[in-house]
PyMOL CGO cylinders between C-alpha atoms (Angstrom):
from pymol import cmd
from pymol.cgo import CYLINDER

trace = [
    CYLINDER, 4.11, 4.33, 11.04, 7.07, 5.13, 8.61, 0.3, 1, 1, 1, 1, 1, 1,
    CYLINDER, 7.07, 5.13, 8.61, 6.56, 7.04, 5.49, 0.3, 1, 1, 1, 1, 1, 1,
    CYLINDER, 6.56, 7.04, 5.49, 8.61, 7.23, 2.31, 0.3, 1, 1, 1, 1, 1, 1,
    CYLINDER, 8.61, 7.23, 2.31, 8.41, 9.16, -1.13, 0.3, 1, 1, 1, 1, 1, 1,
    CYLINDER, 8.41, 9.16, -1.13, 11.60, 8.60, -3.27, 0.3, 1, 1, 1, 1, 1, 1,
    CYLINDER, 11.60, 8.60, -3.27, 11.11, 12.66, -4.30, 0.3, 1, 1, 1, 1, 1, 1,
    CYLINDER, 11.11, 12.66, -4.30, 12.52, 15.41, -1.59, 0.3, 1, 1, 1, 1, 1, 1,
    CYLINDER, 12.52, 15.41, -1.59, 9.95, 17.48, -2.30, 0.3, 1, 1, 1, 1, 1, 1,
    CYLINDER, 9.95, 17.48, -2.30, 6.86, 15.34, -1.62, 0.3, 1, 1, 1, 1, 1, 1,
    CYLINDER, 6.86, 15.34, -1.62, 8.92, 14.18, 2.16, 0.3, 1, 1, 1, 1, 1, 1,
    CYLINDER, 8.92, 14.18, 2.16, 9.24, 17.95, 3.35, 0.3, 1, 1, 1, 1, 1, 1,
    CYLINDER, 9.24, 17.95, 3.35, 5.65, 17.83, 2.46, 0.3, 1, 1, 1, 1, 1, 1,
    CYLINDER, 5.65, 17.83, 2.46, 5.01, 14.90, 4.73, 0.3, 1, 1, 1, 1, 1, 1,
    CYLINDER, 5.01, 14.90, 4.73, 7.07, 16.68, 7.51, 0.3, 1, 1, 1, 1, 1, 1,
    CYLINDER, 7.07, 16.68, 7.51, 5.11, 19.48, 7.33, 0.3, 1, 1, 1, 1, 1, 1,
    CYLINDER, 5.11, 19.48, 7.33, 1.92, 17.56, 7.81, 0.3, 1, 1, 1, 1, 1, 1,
    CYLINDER, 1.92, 17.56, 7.81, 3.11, 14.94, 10.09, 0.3, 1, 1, 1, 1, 1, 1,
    CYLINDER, 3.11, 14.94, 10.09, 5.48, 16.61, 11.92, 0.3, 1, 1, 1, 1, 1, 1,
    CYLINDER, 5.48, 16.61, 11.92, 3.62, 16.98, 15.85, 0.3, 1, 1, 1, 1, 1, 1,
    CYLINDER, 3.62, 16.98, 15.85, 1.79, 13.79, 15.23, 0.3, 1, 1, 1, 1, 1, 1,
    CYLINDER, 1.79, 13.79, 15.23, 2.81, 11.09, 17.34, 0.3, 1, 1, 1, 1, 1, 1,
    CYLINDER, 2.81, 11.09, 17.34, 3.61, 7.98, 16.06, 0.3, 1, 1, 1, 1, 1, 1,
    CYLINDER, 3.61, 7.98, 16.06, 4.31, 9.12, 12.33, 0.3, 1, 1, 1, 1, 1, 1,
    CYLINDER, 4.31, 9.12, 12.33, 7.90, 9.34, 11.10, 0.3, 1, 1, 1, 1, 1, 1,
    CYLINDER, 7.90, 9.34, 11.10, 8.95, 10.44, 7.43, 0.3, 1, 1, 1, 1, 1, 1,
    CYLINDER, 8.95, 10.44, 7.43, 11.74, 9.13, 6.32, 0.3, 1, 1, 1, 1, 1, 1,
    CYLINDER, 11.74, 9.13, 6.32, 14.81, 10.39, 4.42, 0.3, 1, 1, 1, 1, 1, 1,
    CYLINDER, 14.81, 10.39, 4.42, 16.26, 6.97, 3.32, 0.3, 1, 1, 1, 1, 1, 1,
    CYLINDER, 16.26, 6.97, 3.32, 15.04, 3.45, 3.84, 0.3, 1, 1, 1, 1, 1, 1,
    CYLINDER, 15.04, 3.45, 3.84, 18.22, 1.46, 4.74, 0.3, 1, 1, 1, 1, 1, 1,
    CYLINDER, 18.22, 1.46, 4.74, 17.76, 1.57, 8.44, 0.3, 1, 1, 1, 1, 1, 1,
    CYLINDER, 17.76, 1.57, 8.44, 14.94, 0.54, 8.24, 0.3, 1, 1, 1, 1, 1, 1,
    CYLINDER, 14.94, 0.54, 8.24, 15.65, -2.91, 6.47, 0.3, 1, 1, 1, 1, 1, 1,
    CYLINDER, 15.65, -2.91, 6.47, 14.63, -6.46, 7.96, 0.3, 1, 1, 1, 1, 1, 1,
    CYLINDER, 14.63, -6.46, 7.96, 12.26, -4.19, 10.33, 0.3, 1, 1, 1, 1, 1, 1,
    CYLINDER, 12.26, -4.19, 10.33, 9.18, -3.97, 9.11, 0.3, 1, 1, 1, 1, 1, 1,
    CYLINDER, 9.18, -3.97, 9.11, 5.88, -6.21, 9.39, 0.3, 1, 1, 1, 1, 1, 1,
    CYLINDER, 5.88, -6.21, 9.39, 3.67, -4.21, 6.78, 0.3, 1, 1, 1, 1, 1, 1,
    CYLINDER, 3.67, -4.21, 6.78, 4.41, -2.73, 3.59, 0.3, 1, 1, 1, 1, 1, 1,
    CYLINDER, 4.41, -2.73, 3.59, 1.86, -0.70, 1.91, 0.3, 1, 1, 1, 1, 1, 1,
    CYLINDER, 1.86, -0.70, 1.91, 1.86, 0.08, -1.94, 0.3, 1, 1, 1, 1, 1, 1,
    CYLINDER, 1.86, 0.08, -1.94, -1.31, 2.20, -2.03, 0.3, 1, 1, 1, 1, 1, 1,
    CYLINDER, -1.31, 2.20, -2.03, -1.52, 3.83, -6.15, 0.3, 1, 1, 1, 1, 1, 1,
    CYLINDER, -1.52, 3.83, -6.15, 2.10, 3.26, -6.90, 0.3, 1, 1, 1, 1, 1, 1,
    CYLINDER, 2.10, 3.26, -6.90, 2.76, 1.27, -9.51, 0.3, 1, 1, 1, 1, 1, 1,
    CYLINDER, 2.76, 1.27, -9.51, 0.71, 2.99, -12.12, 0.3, 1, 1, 1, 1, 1, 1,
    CYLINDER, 0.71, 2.99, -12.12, 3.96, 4.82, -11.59, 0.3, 1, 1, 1, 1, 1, 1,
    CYLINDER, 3.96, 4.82, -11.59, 6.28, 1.65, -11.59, 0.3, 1, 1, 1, 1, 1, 1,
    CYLINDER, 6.28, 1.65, -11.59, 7.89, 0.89, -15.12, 0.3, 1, 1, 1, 1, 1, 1,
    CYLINDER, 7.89, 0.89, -15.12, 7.14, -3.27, -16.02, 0.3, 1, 1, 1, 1, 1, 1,
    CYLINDER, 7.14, -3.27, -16.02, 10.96, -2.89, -16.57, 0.3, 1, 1, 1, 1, 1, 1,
    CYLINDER, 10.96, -2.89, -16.57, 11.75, -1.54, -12.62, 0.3, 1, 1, 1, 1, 1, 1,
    CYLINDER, 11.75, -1.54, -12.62, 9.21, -3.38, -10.99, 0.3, 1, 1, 1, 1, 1, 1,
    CYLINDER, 9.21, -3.38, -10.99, 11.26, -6.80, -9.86, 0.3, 1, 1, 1, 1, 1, 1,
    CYLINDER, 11.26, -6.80, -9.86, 13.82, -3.59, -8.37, 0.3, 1, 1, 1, 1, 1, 1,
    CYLINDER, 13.82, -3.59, -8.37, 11.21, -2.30, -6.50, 0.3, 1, 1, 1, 1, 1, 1,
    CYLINDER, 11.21, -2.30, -6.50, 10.10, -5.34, -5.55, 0.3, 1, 1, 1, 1, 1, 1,
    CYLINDER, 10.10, -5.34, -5.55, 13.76, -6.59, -4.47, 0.3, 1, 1, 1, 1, 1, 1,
    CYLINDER, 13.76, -6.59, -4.47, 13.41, -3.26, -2.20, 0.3, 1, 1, 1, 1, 1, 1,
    CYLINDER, 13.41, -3.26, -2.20, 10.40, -4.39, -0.34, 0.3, 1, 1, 1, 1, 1, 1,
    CYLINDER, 10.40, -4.39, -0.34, 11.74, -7.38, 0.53, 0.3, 1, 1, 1, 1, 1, 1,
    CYLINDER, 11.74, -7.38, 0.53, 14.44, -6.13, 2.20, 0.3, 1, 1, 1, 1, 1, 1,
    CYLINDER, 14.44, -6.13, 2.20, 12.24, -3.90, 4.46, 0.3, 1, 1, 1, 1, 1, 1,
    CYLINDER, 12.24, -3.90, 4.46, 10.35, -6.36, 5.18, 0.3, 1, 1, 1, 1, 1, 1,
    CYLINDER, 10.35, -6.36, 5.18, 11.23, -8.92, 8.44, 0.3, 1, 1, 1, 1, 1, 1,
    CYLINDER, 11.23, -8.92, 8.44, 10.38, -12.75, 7.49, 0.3, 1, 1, 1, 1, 1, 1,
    CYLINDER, 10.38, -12.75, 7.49, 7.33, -13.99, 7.51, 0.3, 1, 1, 1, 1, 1, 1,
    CYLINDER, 7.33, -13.99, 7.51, 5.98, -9.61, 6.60, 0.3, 1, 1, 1, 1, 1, 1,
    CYLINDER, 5.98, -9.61, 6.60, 3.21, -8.82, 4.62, 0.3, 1, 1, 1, 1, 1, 1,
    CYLINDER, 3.21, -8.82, 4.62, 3.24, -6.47, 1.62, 0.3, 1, 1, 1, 1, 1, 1,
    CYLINDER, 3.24, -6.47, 1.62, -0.58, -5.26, 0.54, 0.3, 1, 1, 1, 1, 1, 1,
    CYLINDER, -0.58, -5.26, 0.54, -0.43, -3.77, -3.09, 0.3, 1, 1, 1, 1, 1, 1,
    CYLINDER, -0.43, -3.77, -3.09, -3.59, -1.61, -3.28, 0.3, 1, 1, 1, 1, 1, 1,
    CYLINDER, -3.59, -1.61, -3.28, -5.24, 0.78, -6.17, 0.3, 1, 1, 1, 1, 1, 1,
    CYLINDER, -5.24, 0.78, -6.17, -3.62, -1.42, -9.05, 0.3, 1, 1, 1, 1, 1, 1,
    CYLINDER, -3.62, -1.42, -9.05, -4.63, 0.34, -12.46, 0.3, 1, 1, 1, 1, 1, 1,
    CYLINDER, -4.63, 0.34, -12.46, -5.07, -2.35, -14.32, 0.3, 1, 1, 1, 1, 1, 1,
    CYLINDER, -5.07, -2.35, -14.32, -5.36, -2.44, -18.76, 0.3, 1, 1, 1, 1, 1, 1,
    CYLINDER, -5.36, -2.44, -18.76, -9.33, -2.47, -18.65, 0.3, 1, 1, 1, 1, 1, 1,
    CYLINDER, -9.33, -2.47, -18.65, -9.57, 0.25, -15.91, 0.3, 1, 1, 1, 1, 1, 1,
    CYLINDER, -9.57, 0.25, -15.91, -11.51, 3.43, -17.51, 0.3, 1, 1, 1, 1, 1, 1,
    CYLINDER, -11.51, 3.43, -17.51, -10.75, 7.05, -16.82, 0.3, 1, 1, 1, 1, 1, 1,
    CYLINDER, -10.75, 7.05, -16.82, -14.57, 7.49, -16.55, 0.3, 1, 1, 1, 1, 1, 1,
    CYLINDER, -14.57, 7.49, -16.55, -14.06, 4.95, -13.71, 0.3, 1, 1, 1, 1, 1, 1,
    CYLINDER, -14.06, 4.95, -13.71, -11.82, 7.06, -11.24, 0.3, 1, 1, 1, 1, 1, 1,
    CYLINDER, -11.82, 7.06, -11.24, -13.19, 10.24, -11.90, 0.3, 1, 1, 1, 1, 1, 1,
    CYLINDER, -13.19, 10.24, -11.90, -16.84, 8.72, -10.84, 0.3, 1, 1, 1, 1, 1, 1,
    CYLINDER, -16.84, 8.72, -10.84, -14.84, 7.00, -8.10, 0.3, 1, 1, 1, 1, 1, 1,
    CYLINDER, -14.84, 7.00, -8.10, -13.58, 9.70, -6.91, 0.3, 1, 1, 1, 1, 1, 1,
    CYLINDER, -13.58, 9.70, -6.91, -16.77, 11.98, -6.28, 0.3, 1, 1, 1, 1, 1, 1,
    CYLINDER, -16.77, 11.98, -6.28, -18.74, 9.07, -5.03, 0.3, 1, 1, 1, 1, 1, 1,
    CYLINDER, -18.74, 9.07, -5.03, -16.59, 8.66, -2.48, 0.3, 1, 1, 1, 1, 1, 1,
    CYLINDER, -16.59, 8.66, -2.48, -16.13, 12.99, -2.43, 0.3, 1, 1, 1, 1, 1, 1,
    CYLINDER, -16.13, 12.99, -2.43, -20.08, 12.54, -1.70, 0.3, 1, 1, 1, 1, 1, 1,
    CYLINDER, -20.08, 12.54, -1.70, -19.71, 10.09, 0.98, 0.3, 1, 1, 1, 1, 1, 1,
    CYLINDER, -19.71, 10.09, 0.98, -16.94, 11.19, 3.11, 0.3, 1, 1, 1, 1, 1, 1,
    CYLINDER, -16.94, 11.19, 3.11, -18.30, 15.06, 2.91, 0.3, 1, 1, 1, 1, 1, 1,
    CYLINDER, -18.30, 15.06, 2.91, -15.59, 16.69, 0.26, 0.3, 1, 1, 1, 1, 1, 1,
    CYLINDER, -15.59, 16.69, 0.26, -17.64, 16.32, -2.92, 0.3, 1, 1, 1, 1, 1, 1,
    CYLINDER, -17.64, 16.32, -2.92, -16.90, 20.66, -3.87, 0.3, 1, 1, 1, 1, 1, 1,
    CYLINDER, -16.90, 20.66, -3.87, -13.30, 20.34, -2.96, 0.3, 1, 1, 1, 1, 1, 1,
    CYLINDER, -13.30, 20.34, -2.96, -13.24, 16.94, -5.41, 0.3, 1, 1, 1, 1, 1, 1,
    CYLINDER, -13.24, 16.94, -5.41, -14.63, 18.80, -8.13, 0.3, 1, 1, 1, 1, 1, 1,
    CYLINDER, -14.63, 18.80, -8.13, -12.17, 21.52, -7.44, 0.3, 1, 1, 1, 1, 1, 1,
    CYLINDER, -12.17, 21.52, -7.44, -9.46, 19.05, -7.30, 0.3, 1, 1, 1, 1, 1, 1,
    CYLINDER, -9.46, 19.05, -7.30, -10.59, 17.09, -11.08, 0.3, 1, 1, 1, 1, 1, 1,
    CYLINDER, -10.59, 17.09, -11.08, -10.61, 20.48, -12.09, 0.3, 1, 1, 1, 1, 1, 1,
    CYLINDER, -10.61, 20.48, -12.09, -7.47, 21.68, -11.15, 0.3, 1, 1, 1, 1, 1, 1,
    CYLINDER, -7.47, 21.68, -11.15, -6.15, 18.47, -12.60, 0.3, 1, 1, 1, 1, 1, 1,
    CYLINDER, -6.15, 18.47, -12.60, -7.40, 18.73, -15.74, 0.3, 1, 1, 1, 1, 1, 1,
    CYLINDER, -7.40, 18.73, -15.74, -5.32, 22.26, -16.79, 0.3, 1, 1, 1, 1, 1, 1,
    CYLINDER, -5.32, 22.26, -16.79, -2.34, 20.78, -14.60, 0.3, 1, 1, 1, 1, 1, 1,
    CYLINDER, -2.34, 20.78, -14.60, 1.05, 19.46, -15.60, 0.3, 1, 1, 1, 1, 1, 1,
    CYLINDER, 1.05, 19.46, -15.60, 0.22, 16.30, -14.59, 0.3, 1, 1, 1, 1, 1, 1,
    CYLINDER, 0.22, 16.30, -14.59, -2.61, 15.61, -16.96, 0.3, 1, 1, 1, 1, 1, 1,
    CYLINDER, -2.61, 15.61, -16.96, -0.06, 16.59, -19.91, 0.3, 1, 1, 1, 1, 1, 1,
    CYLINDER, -0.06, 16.59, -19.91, 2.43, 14.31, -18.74, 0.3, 1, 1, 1, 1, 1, 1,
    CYLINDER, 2.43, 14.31, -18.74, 0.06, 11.47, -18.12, 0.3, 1, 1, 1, 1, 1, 1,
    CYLINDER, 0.06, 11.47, -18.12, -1.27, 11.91, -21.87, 0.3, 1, 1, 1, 1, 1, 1,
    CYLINDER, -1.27, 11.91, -21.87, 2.65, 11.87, -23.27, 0.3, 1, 1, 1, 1, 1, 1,
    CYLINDER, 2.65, 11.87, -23.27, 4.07, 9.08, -20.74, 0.3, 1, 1, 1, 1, 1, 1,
    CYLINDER, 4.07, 9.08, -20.74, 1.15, 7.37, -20.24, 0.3, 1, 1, 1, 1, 1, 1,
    CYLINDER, 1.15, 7.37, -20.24, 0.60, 5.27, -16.36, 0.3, 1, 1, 1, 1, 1, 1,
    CYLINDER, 0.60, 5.27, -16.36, 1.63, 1.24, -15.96, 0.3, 1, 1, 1, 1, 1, 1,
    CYLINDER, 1.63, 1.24, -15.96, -1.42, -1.00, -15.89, 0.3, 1, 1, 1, 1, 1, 1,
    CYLINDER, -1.42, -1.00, -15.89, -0.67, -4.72, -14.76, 0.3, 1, 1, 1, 1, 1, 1,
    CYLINDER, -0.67, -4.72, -14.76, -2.94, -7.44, -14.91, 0.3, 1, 1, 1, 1, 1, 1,
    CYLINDER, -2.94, -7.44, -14.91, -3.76, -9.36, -11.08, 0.3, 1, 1, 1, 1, 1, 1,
    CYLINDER, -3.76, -9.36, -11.08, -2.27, -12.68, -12.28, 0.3, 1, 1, 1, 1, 1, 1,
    CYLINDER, -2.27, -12.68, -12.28, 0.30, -10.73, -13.91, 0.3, 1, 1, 1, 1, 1, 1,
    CYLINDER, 0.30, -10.73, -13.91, 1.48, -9.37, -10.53, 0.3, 1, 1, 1, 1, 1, 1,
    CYLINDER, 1.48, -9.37, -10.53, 1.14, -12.36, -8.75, 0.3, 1, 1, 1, 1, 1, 1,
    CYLINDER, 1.14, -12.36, -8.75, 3.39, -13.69, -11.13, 0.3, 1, 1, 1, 1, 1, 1,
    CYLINDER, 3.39, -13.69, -11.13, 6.23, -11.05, -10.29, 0.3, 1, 1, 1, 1, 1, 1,
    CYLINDER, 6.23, -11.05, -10.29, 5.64, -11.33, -6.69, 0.3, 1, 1, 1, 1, 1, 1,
    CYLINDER, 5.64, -11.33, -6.69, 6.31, -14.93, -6.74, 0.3, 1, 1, 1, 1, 1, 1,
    CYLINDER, 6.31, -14.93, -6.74, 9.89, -14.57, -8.55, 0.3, 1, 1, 1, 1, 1, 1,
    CYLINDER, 9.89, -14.57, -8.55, 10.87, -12.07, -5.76, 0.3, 1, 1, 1, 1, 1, 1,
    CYLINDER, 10.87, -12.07, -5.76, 10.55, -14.36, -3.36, 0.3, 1, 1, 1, 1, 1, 1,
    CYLINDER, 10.55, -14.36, -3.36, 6.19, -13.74, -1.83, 0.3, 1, 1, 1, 1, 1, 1,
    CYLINDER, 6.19, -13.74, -1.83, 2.95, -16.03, -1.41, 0.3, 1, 1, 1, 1, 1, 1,
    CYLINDER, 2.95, -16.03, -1.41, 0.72, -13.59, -3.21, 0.3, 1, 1, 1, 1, 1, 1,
    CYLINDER, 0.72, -13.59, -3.21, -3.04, -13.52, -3.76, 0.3, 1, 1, 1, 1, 1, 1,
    CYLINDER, -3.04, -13.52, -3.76, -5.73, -11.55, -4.68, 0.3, 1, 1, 1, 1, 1, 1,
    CYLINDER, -5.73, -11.55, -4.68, -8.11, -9.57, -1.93, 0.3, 1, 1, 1, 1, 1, 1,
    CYLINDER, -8.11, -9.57, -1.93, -11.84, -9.68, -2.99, 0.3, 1, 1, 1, 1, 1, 1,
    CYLINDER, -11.84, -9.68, -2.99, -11.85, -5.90, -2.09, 0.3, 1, 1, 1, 1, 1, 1,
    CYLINDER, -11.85, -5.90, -2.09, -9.64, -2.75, -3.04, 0.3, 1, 1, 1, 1, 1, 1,
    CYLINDER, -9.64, -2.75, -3.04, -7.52, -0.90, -0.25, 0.3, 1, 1, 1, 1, 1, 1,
    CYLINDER, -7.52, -0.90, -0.25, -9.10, 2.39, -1.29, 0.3, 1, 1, 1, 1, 1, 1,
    CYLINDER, -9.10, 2.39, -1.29, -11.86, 4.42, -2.71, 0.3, 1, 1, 1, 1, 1, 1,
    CYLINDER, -11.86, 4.42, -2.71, -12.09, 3.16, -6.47, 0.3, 1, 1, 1, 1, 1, 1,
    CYLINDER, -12.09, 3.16, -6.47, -13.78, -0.46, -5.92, 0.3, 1, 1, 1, 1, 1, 1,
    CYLINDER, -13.78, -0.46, -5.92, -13.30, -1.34, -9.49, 0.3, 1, 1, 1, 1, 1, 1,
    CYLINDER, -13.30, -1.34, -9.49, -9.52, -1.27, -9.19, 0.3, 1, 1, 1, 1, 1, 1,
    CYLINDER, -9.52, -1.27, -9.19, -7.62, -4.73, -7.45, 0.3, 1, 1, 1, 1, 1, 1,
    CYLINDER, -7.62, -4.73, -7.45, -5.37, -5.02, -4.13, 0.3, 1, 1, 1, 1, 1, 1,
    CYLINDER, -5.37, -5.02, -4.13, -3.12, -8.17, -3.48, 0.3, 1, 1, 1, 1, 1, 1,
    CYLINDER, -3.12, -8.17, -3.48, -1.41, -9.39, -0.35, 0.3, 1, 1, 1, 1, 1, 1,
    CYLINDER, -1.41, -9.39, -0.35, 1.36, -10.83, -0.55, 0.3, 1, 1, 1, 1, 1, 1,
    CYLINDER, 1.36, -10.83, -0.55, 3.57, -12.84, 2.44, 0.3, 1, 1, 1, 1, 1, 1,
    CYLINDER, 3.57, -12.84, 2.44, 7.10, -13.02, 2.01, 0.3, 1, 1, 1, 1, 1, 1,
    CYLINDER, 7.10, -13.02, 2.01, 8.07, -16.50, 1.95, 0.3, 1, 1, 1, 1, 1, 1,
    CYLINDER, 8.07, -16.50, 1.95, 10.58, -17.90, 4.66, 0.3, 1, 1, 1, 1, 1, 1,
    CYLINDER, 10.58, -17.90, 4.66, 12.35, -21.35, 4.73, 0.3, 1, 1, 1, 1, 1, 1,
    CYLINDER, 12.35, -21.35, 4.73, 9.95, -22.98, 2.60, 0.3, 1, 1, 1, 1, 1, 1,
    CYLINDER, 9.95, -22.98, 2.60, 6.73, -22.00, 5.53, 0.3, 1, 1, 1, 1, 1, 1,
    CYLINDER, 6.73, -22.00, 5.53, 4.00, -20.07, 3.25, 0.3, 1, 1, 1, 1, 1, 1,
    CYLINDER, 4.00, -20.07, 3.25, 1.23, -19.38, 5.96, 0.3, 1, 1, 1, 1, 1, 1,
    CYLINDER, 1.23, -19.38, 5.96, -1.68, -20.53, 3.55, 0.3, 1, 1, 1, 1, 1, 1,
    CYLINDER, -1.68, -20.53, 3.55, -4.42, -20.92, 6.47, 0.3, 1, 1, 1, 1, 1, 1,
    CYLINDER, -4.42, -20.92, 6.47, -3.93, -17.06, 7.36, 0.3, 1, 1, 1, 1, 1, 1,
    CYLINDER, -3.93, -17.06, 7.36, -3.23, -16.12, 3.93, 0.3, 1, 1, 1, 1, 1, 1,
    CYLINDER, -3.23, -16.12, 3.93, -6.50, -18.12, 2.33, 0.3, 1, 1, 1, 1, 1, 1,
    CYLINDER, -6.50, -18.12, 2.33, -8.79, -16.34, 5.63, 0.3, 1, 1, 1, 1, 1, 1,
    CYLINDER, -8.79, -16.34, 5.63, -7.29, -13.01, 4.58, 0.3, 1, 1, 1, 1, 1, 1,
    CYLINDER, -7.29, -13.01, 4.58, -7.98, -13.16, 0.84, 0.3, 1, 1, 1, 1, 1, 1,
    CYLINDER, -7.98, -13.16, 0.84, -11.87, -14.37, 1.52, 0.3, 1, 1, 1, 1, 1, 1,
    CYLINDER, -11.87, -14.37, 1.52, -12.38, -11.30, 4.13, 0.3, 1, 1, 1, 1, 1, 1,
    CYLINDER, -12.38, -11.30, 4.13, -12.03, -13.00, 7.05, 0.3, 1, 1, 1, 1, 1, 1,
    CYLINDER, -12.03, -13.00, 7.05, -9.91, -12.34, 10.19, 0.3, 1, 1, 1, 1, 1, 1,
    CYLINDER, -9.91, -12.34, 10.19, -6.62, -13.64, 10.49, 0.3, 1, 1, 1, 1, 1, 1,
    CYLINDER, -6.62, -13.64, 10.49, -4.95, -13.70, 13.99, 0.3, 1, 1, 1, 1, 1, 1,
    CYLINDER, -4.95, -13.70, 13.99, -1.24, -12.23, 13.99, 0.3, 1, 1, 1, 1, 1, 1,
    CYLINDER, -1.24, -12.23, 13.99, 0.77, -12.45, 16.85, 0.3, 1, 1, 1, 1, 1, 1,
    CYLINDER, 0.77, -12.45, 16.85, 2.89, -8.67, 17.06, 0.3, 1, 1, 1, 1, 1, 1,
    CYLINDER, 2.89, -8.67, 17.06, 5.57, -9.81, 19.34, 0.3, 1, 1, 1, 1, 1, 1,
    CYLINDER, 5.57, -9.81, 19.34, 6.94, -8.43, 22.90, 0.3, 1, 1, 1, 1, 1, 1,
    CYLINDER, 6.94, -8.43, 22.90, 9.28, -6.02, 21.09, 0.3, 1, 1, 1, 1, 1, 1,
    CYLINDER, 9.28, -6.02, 21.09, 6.93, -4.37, 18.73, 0.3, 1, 1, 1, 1, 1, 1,
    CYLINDER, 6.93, -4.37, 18.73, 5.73, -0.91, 20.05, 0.3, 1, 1, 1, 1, 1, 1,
    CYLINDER, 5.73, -0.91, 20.05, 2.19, 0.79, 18.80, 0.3, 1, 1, 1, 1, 1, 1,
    CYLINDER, 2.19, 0.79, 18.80, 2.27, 3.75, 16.80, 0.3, 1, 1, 1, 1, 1, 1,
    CYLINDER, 2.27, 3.75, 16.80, -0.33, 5.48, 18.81, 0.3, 1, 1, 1, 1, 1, 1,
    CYLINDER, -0.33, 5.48, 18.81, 2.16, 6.07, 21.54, 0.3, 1, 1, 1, 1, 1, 1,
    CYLINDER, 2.16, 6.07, 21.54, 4.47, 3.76, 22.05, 0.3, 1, 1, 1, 1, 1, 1,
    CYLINDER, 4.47, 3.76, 22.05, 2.98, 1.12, 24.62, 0.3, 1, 1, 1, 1, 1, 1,
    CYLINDER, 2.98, 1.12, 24.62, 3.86, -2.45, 23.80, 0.3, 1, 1, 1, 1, 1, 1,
    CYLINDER, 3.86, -2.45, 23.80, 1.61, -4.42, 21.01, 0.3, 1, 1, 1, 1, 1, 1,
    CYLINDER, 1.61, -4.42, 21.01, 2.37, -7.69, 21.95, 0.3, 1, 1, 1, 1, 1, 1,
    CYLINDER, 2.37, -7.69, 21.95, -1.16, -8.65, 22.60, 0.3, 1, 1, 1, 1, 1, 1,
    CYLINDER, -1.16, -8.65, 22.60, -3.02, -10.03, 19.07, 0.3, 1, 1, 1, 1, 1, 1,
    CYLINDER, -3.02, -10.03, 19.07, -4.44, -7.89, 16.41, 0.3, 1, 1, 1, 1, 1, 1,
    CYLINDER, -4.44, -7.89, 16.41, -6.68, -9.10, 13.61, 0.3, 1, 1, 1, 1, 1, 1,
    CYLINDER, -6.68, -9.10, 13.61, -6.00, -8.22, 9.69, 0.3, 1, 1, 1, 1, 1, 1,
    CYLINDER, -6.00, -8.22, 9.69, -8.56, -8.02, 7.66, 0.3, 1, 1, 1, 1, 1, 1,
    CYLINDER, -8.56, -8.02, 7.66, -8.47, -6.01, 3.86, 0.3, 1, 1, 1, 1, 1, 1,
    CYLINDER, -8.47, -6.01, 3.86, -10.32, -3.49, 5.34, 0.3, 1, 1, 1, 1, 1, 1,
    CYLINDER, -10.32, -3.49, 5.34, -7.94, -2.54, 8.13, 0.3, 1, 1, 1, 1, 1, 1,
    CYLINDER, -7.94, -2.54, 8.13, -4.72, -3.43, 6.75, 0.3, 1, 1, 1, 1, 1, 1,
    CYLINDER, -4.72, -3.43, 6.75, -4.09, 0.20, 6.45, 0.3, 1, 1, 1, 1, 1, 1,
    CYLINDER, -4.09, 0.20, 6.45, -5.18, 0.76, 10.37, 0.3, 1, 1, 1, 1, 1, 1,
    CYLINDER, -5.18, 0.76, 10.37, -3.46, -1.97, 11.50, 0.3, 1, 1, 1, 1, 1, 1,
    CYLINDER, -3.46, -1.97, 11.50, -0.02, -0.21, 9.53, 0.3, 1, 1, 1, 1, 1, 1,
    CYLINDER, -0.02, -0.21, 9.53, 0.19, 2.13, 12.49, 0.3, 1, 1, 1, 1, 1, 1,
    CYLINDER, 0.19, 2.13, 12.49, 2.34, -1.40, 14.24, 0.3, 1, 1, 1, 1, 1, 1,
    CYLINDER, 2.34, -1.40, 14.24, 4.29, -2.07, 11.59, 0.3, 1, 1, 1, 1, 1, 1,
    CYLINDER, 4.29, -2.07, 11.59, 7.66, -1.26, 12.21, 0.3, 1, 1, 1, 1, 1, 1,
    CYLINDER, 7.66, -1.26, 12.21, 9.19, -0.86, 15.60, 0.3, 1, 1, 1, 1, 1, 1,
]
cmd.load_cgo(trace, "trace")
């Protein structure tokens, strides 16, 4: 699994948590890592993304990704989403998973925080699915909806998106993904697991709910 942030800071960060975890590698710059990948996750990112540097972002994916990849867009903040929403997103799922104190903490930490301030004076970029789509599709991807979200706030959207190669668009897989059901992906002899390194040639199936599992053999 490789992971990016574009800010120094936030990648020492990731060192420092990563760092004797095998199978994780932070990354300082993306550029060897172009044409190499299989996955792409965009998990809560482009509430961040300017409408005006999204097809630049985009452009950037692309070129990570090897033909035929997959990009899955998740947590997508779109114009009707409610603050009232996350927040009760975000202790239901505190609740569930065991962290509901430290989720309070967190909302309240947030709310006298930096962060709020600059969220109320530059505001976050909310995109409509079909709007998306449409962007996808002039940088060069068969993109569709998933009927679930990659992550804890159900009434936010995900989209997966193939990049297009020589005119082949994989609609069977890409139709069984988008309805929830397993698609079969063949990894490849060369590919190597992120969970140590042993070959991942045999067949793994993708479904929304384990795209972010199945991220760990992604890129060799």
């Amino acid at each position: 699994v490789l992971l990016y942030d574009k800010a120094p800071s936030r990648r020492s960060l990731l060192k420092n948590r990563f760092h004797a975890q095998e199978g994780i590698k932070v990354l300082d710059k993306l550029d060897d890592t172009q044409g190499g990948c299989d996955i792409v996750l965009l998990i809560s990112v482009l509430q961040y993304v300017t409408k005006e540097n999204l097809p630049h972002l985009l452009g950037e994916v692309r070129a990570l990704l090897k033909p035929g990849g997959l990009l899955v867009v998740g947590d997508i903040l779109s114009p009707t989403n409610r603050l009232a929403d996350d927040v009760a997103a975000l202790l239901r799922f505190g609740r569930q998973e065991g962290f509901f104190l430290d989720a309070v903490k967190g909302l309240a930490r947030t709310l006298g925080s930096d962060y709020r301030k600059m969220r109320g004076r530059l505001g976050l970029s909310t995109y409509r699915v079909e709007e998306l789509i449409g962007a996808l599709t002039l940088a060069g991807f068969h993109a569709q909806p998933l009927t679930g979200n990659i992550g804890h706030a159900r009434h936010r959207r995900s989209i997966m998106a193939r990049l297009t190669k020589a005119g082949e668009r994989h609609e069977k897989e890409d139709a069984d993904l988008g309805a929830g059901r397993p698609a079969v992906a063949d990894r490849g002899d060369d590919h190597r697991s992120g969970a140590g390194g042993a070959p991942a040639s045999r067949r793994a199936a993708l479904r929304p709910g384990a795209l972010s599992r199945s991220v760990a053999r992604a890129c060799p």
